[in-house]
C-alpha positions as CSV (number, residue, x, y, z in Angstrom):
1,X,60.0,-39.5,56.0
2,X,57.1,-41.9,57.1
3,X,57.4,-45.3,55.9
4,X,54.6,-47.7,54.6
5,X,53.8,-49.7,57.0
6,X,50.5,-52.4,56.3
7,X,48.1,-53.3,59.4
8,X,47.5,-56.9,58.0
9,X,50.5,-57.9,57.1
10,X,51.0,-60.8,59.6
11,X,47.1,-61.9,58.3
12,X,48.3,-61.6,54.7
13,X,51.5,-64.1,55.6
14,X,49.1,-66.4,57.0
15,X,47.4,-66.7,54.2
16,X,49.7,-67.4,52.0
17,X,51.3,-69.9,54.4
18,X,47.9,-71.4,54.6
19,X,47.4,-71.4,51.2
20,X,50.7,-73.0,50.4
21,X,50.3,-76.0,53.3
22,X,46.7,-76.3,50.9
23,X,48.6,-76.6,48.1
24,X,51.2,-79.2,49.6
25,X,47.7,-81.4,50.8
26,X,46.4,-81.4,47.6
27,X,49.1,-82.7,46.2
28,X,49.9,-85.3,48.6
29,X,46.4,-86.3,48.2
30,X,46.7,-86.5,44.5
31,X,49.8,-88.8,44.6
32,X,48.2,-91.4,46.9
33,X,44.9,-90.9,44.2
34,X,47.8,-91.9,41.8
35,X,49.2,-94.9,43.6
36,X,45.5,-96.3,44.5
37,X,44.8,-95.8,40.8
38,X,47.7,-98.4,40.1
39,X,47.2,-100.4,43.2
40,X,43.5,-101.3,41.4
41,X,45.0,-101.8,38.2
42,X,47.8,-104.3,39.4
43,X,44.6,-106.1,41.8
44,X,42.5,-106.4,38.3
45,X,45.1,-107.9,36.8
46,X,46.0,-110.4,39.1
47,X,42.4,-111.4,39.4
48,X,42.4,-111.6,35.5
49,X,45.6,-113.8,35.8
50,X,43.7,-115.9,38.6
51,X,41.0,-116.3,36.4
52,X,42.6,-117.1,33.2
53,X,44.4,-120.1,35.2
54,X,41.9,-121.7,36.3
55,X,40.2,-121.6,33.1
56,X,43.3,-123.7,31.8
57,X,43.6,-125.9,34.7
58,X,42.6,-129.4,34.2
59,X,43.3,-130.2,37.7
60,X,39.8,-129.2,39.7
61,X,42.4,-128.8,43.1
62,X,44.8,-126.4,41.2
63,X,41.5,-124.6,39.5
64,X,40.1,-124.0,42.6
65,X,43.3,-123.0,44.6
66,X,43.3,-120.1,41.4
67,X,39.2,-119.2,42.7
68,X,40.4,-119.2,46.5
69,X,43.6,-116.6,45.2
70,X,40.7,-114.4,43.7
71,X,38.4,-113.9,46.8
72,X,41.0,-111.8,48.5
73,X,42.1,-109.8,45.7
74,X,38.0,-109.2,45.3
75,X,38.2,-107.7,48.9
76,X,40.9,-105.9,48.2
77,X,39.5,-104.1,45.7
78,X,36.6,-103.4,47.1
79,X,39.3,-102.2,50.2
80,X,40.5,-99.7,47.7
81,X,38.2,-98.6,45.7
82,X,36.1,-97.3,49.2
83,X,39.7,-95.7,49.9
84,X,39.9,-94.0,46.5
85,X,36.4,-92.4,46.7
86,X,37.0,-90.9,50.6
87,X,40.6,-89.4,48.8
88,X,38.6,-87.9,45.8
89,X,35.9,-86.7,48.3
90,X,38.6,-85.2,50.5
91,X,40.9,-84.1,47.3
92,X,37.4,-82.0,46.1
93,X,36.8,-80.5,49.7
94,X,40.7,-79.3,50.1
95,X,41.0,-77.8,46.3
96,X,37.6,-75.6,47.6
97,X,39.5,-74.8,50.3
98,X,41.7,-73.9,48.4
99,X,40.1,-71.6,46.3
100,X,39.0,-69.8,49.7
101,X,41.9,-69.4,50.8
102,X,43.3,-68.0,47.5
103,X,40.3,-65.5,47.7
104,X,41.3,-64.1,51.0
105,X,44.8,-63.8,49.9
106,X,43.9,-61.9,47.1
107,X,41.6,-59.8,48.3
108,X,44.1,-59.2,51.6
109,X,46.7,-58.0,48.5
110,X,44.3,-56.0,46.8
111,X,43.8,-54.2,50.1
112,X,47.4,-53.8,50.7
113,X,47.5,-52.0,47.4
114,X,44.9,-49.3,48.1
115,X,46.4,-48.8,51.4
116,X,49.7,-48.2,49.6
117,X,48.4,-45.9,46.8
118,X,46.6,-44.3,49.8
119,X,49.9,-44.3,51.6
120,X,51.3,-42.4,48.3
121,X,48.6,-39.5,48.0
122,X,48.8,-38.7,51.5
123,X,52.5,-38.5,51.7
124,X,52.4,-36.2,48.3
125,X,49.7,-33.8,49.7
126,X,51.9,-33.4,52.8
127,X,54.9,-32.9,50.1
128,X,53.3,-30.6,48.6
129,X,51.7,-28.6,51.5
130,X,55.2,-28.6,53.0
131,X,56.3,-26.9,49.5
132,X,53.5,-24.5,49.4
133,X,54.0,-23.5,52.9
134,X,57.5,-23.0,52.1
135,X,57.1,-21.0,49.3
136,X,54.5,-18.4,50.8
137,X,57.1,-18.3,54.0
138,X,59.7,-17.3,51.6
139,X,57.2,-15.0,49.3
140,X,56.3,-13.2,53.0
141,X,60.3,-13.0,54.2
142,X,60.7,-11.4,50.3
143,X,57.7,-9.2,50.6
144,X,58.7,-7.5,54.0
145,X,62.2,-7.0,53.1
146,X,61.3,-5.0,49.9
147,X,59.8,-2.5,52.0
């Protein structure tokens, strides 16, 4: 008996390879979207803190040190947020991707599945032809021996 055997399989395994290194990306990407996220949030604060200090300081030397802690921590956030909009950019272009990818996977399964129900008829029709053939041999053996 003939087995099934699909044309695209090593294309289909691809894909889903493929599909799954997309998968790792995007995630990686969302984790250093998630760490830039708290980077900015820790830089704000700190320039808050600055701030607030020097606002208390009576000492113009020590209020001014504060101001000179905050132009760094400015250009840092600047640093970051330019960083966070190229990993959101890149985060949106790999998730389409993606969804490409995950398209030709599904339509390379969907093909798979007609070729196996295919796959199925055929080898019933020859079943069944085999059978029929058969039978009529067997009808022709009976019919000549009862003359």
């Amino acid at each position: 008996m003939r087995r099934f055997r699909f044309r695209l399989q090593r294309a289909l395994q691809f894909a889903s390879l493929r599909e799954n290194q997309k998968k790792a990306q995007i995630a990686n990407a969302l984790q250093r979207i998630r760490f830039l996220d708290k980077y900015l949030v820790q830089l704000d604060s700190k320039v808050l803190a600055c701030l607030e200090a020097s606002r208390r300081e009576v000492n113009t030397l020590s209020a001014q040190a504060h101001h000179q802690a905050i132009v760094p921590a400015l250009d840092e956030i600047k640093r970051a947020k330019a960083l966070l909009i190229e990993e959101r950019e890149a985060l949106a272009q790999r998730q389409a991707e993606l969804i490409r990818l995950a398209q030709r996977r599904r339509s390379l399964e969907s093909l798979k599945e007609k070729r196996v129900q295919e796959f199925k008829q055929d080898t019933s029709r020859r079943e069944q032809k085999a059978i029929d053939n058969a039978a009529s041999l067997v009808r022709g053996w009976q019919g000549e021996k009862g003359r």
